[in-house]
N, C-alpha and C positions, 0 to 999 in steps of 0.2 A: 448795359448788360444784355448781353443776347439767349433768344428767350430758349429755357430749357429745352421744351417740345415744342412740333409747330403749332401752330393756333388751333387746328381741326382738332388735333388730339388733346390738347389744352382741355377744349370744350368738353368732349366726351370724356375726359376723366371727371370733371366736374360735375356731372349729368349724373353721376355713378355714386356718388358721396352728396346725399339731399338733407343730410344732419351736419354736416360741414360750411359755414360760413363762407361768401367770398373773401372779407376781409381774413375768416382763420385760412381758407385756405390759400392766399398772397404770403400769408407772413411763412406759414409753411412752406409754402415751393421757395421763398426767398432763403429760408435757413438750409435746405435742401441745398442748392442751389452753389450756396456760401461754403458749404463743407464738400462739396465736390470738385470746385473750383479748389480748395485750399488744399484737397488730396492730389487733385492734377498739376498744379504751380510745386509741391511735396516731390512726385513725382519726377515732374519736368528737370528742379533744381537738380537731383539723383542726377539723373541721362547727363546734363551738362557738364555737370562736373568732373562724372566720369571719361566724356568726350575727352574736356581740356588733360585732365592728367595724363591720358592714354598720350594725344600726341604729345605732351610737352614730353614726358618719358620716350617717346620715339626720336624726339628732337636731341634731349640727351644723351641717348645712345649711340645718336650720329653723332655727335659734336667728342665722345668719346675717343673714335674711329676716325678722325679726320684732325685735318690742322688747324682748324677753327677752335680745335681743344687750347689753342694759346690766345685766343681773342677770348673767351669765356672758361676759364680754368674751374675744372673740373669739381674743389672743394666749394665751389661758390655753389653748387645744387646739391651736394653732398646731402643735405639732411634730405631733400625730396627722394633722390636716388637709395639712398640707404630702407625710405618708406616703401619705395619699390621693390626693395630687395635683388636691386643689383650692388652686384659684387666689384668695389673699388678698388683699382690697382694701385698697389701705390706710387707716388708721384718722386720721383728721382731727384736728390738734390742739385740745384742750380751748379754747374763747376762754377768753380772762384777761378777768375784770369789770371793769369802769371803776371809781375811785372812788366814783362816783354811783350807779352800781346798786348798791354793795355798803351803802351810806350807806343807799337807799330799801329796800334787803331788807331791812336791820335793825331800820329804822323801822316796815318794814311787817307784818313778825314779831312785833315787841313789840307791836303794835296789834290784832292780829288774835290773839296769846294773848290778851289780856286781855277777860276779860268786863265788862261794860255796869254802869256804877256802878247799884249798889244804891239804889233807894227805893221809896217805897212806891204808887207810881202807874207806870201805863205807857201810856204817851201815843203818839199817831200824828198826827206834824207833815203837813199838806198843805200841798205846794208849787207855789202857780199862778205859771206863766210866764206873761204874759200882755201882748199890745201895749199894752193899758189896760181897755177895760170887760170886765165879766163878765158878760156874758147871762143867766147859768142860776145869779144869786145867790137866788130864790126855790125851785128845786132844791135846794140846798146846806144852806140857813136851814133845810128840814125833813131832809134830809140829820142835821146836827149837832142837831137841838134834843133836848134831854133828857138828852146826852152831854157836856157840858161840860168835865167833868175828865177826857175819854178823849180829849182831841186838842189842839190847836193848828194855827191857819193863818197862813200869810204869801202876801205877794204882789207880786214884782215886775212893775213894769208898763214897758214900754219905754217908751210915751208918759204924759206928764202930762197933767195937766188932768181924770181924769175921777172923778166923784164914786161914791161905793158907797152900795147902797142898802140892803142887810140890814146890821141890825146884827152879825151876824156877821163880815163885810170890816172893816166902820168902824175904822180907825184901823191894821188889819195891813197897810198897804203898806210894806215896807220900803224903804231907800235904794236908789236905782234907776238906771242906763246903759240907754243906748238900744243895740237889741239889732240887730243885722243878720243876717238870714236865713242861714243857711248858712257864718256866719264866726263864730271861736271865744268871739268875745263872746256866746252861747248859753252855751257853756261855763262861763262868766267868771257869767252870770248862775244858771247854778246851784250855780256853786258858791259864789255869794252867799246863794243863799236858804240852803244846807245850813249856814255858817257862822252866819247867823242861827237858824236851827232847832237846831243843836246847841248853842247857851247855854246853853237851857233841859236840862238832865240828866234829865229824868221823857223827852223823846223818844227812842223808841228802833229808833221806825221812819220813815223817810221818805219818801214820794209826791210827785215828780212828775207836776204836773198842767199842763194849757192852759186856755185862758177857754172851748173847744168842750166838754171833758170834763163826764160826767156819772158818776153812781155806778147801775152797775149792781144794788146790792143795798141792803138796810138796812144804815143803821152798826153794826147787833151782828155780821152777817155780815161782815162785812169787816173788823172790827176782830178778830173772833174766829180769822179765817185768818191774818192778819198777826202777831198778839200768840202765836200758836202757831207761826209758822214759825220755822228754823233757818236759813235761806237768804234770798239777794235776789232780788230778780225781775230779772233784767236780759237783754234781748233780743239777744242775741248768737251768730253763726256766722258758720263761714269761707266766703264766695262767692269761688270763683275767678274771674267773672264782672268784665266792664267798669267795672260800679258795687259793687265787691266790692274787693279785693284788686286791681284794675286800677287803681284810684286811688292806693298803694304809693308812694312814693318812698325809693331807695337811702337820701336824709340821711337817711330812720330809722333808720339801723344805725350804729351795734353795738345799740342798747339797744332798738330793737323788729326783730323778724325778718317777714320776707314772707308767715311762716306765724302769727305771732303778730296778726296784723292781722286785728282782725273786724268786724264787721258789726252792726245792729240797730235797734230804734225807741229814739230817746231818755227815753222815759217808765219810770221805772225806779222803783222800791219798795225801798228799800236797806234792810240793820241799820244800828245804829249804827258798829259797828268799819270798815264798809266805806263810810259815810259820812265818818266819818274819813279814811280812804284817798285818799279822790279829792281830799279837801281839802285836804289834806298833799303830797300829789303835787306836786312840781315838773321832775321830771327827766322823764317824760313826757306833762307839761304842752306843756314846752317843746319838744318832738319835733310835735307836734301841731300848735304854733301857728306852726311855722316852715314844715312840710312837710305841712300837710294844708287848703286853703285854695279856695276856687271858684275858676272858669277854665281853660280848656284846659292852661296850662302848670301847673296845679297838680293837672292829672286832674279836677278835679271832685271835688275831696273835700272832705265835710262833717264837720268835729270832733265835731257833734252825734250823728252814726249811728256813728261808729268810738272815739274817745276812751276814755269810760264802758265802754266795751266793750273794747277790747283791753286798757286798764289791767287790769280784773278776771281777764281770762281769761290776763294774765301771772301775775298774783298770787295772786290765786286763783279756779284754772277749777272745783274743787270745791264753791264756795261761793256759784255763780250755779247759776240754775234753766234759763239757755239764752231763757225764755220771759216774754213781758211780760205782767202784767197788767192795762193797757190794750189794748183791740180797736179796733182800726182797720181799714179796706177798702179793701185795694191790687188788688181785682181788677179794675179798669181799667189796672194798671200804666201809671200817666203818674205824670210829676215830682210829683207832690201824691196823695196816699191822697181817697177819694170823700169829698163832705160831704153832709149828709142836710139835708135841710129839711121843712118841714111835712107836706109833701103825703108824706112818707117814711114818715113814724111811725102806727106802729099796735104792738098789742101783740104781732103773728107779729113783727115784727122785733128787738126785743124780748129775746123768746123764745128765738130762731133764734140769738143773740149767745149769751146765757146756758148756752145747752144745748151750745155748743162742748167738746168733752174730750181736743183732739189740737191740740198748735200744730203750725205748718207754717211751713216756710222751702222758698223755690226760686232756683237762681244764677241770675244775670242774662246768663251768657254760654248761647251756642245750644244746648247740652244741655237746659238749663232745666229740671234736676237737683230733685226736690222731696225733701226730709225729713222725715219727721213724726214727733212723739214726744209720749205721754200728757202730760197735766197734771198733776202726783203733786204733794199736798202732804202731805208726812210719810210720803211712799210710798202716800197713797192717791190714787184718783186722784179728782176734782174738775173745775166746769168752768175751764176756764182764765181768765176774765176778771170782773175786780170793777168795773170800768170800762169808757166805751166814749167814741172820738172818731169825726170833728168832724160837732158838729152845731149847725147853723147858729142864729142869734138869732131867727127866724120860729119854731123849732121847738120855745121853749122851753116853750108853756103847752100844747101838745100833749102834752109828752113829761113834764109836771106833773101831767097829768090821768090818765097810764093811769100812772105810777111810785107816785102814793099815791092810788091808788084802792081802799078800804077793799074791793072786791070780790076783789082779786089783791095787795095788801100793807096789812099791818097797820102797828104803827109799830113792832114788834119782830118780825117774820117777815118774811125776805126772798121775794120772789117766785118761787116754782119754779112756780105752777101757770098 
């Protein structure tokens, strides 16, 4: 026990009290001593307590306000908080799944554990949408040549009639519907190409393309990003905006929510497991083609931009990249992305595509809120686009001359310089 007063003063109290015993006064200063200590331990126990309640009540408050509120549910401090005299909201009952979601979870679970059948090749299906002709099939033809067993192409064409002229096209047009802009037969036609493309079991990736697309890099390059990634490319975010999340309609619910509804370019680069997914899919098939349609009474919604896109980021928002790899030019923002033609191309443009390393999304409501986030592939970061649209049929022998121009690409070195 350390000693009440220091020794000096000790003494001289002692000195002062000459009818007072040492031994009375020992047991004195000791009972002294005892009850000051048990007043300050009294004391101290107060302060503490008050400390912990205060933060753990700041800790509940935040865990209120955050999503940590589902790791520690909120009726589990209920009586502490209620002794605080905070006011508890109440907690919303859990929705009961429909039949159908519980049918498409399971389907889509088992789909997405299983890994990609075994063989000895691995192939990258490209998929042209396309009205009918292909401009930029001389493009393509040096594109693919020397690569034979690394890919496969198909190609729906909305219109008939028109003939192909590399041998590479010859004979890939698959059975084909005529396609209508902006209604879910887009849809319907890609997920025709995917079920033709997934026959074949060596493909394991699949590209979405149009008849404007071109390939921004060698086929090593872009087979080499693709056959190494773990992820899809699919262009997706939430705009709260008019042509966002304002084209919504309530009949999506129960099975798609207002916040599950997103956004994107339809040009998508899938795996296999999540080409599956959208192929299988019927239950938000159906939500789509009922309540997501052109025309004022339907909002103006396009299957094409939202479909591919909410489906995954229900299912799984982990296993999209957010980011397309096709480039396109919305900075005119009108109903249509820019088209490039002759007089466009040179090799700054080029360039200017390839050296992007940051995709970007902005709402379409009056904030006109911009997002930006690197282009990681495997965590590194890279330029964002192996592709680029639309450019026009005038532009293709322009856009031939500086893409395999022995001076800026070899036929195995993609073009960075």
């Amino acid at each position: 026990m350390p000693f009440l007063f220091p020794p000096s003063l000790s003494h001289t109290y002692t000195n002062t009290r000459p009818d007072t015993t040492h031994a009375q006064f020992r047991r004195s200063q000791s009972m002294s001593t005892q009850k000051i200590s048990s007043r300050r331990g009294l004391w101290l126990g107060i302060l503490i307590s008050f400390v912990l309640v205060s933060l753990i009540g700041g800790v509940l408050w935040t865990f209120r306000a955050s999503s940590f509120n589902s790791i520690l549910p909120e009726r589990f401090f209920e009586p502490l908080l209620k002794v605080q005299g905070v006011k508890l909201a109440p907690t919303p009952p859990a929705r009961v799944k429909t039949d159908e979601e519980i049918a498409s979870y399971v389907v889509s679970l088992d789909i997405l554990s299983h890994r990609p059948f075994h063989s000895k090749s691995f192939k990258i299906a490209f998929m042209f949408l396309t009205r009918g002709p292909l401009p930029h099939e001389h493009i393509w033809e040096r594109f693919f040549k020397g690569h034979e067993s690394m890919y496969s192409v198909f190609v729906h064409a909305s219109e008939e009639g028109h003939s192909r002229i590399s041998p590479i096209f010859m004979g890939r047009d698959i059975w084909s519907k005529k396609v209508f802009w902006g209604k879910i037969d887009m849809i319907d036609a890609e997920r025709r190409l995917l079920a033709n493309a997934l026959l074949d079991k060596d493909n394991k990736y699949f590209v979405l393309l149009s008849e404007s697309c071109i390939p921004l890099w060698d086929f090593n390059y872009i087979y080499e990003h693709l056959s190494n990634s773990s992820i899809s490319y699919v262009d997706c975010f939430y705009d709260p905006g008019p042509h966002g999340a304002g084209r919504y309609l309530d009949g999506m619910k129960p099975e798609v929510q207002h916040s599950d509804f997103h956004k994107g370019a339809q040009w998508f680069a899938v795996h296999r497991q999540h080409a599956l997914l959208i192929l299988a899919d019927s239950l938000y098939y159906r939500k789509f083609k009922e309540f997501c349609k052109p025309g004022d009474a339907n909002r103006n919604c396009y299957p094409d931009e939202h479909y591919v896109q909410t489906l995954l980021h229900i299912i799984d928002p982990q296993g999209i990249s957010n980011w397309s790899v096709t480039y396109v030019d919305w900075t005119d923002q009108k109903a249509h992305p820019r088209s490039f033609h002759a007089g466009d191309i040179n090799l700054s443009l080029l360039e200017k595509i390839k050296n992007i390393t940051v995709s970007s999304h902005v709402t379409s409501d009056l904030k006109k809120l911009e997002t930006k986030q690197p282009c990681l592939w495997n965590g590194v970061k890279y330029p964002c686009y192996l592709f680029a649209r639309k450019f026009s049929a005038d532009s293709s022998n322009h856009l031939e001359a500086i893409l395999f121009n022995n001076a800026h690409q070899s036929a195995d070195q993609p073009i960075r310089e």
